[in-house]
N, C-alpha and C positions, 0 to 999 in steps of 0.2 A: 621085313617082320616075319617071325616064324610062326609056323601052323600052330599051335598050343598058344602064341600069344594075341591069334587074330582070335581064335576062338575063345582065350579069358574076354576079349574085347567085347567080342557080340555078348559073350556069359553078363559080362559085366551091365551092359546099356541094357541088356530085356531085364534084368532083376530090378534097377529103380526105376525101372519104366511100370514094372508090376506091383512097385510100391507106392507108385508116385512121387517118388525122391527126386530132390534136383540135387547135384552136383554140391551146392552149396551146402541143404540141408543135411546131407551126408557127412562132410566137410563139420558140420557144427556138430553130429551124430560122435565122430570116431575122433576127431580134433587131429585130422590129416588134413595138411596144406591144399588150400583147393587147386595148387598148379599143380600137384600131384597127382588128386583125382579127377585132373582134365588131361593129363599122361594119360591112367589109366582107361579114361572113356576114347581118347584117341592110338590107343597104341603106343604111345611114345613112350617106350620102358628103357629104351636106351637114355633116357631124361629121367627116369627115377633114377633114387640113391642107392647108396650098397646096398647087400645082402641083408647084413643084419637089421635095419631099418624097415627094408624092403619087405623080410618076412613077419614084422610085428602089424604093418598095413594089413596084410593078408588076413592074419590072423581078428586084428580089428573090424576089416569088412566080412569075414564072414560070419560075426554075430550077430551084424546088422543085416546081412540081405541074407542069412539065411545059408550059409555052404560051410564044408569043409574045407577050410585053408590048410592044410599039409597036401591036402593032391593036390590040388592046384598048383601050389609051390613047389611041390616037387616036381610037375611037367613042365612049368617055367623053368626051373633050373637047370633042366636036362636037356635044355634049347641052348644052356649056355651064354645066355643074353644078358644076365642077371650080373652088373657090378660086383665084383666079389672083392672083403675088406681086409683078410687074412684067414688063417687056417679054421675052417667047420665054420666059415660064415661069424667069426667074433668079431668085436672091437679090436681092432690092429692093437698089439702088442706092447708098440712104445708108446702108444696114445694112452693105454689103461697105464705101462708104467709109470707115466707123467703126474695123470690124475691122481695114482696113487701115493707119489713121492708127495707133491703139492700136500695131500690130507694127512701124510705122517708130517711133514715138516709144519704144517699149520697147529696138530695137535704139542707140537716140542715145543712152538715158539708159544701157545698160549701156557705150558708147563710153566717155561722158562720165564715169562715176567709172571706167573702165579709167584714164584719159589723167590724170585725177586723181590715181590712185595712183602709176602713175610719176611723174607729177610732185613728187608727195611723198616718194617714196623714189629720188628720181635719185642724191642726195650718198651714200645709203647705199649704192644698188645700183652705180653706175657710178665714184662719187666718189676721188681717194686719201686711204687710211691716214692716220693722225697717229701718231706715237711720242715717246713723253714720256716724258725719264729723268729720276726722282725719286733718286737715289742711283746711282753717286756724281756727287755735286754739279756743276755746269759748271768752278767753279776747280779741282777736283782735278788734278791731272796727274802726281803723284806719290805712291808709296806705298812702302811697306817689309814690310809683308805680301804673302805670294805668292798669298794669294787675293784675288780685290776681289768684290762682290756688287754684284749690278746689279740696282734695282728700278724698275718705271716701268709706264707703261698703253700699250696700243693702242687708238685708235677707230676703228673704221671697218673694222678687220682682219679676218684670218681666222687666218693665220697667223704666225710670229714666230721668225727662226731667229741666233742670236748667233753671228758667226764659222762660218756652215753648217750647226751644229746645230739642233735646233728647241727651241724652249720652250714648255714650257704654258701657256696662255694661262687665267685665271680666266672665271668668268662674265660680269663684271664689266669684263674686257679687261686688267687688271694682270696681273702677271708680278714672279718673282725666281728667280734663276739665279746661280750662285756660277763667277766666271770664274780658270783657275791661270795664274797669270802666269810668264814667265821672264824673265832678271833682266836688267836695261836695259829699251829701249824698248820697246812692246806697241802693235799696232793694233788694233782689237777693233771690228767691225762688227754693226751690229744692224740686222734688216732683217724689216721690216712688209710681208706682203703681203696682196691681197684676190685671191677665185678668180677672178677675170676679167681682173686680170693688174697689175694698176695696185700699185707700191709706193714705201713711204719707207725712207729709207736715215739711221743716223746713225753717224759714226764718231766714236771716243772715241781718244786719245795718251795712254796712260800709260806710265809712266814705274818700274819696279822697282827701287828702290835697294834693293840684297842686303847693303852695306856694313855695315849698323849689327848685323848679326847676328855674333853673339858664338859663339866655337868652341866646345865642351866641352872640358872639360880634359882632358889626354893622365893 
């Protein structure tokens, strides 16, 4: 053991002997491993870690017991004893390289399935609506009942409003909605939208013949 390190030794054991620290309580003080600082109370520094490690102890215990950790560190050093990790006492080199390749390639790969997922949800996310009327039929364009029912799907929607009103919309995206006609011609608008603004539009002509309705008798 060398003269600067028997003497951190003795430095060491009368400072928590004059605080009345144990080892342990230290230990929970600075959140250095206590086989560390039973190194430090017996000399065994050739069993501490490197440099850099080694100088942020230093500096940890001298808040606690009260010294300046760069002399000390520095007349450790100059004993020579001290595990060294690469150049001015840093994290070796290829070790920072690693850690840092690792945090760019972790930040590409969370890019790369970000860019992925819009890409796979663009038609959904940005896309326009489809509206599909299943009833009534394309050739209708005439009726004689004053109701007509309208059934059909949306894809891609959010919402669905016939002639201004809204309809509900299924799970599933279908719909049915019972429209009152008056008698002649009827325009009846059906209109698909999504929340980001994008919509389809279908308009339907029908046609009310009221004629074939029969009076009650007086």
């Amino acid at each position: 053991m060398q003269q600067d390190e028997v003497l951190f030794t003795e430095f060491f054991n009368q400072r928590l002997k004059e605080r009345g620290m144990t080892l342990k309580h230290l230990a929970d003080a600075t959140g250095i491993a206590l086989k560390h600082l039973e190194n430090f109370s017996h000399g065994r520094f050739e069993r501490l870690p490197p440099a850099p490690y080694l100088h942020g102890y230093f500096v940890k215990l001298g808040a606690i017991l009260g010294f300046e950790p760069d002399d000390w560190w520095s007349r450790i050093r100059e004993e020579d004893m001290v595990h060294r990790s690469g150049p001015a006492d840093r994290m070796p080199a290829k070790r920072y390289s690693r850690l840092k390749g690792r945090a760019i390639f972790g930040t590409a790969l969370l890019l790369l399935l970000a860019g992925m997922y819009v890409a796979a949800r663009f038609t959904t996310i940005i896309g326009e609506p489809k509206l599909i009327i299943i009833a009534p039929e394309p050739g209708v364009s005439s009726v004689s009942a004053s109701t007509l029912t309208f059934r059909g799907m949306v894809r891609n929607g959010d919402t669905l409003t016939v002639d201004g009103a809204g309809v509900p919309l299924e799970a599933d995206g279908s719909f049915t909605t019972d429209i009152l006609l008056k008698p002649g011609p009827n325009t009846i608008e059906l209109r698909a939208k999504k929340v980001l603004g994008r919509e389809a539009v279908l308009t339907r002509h029908i046609y009310y013949d009221d004629s074939q309705i029969i009076a009650p008798a007086p």
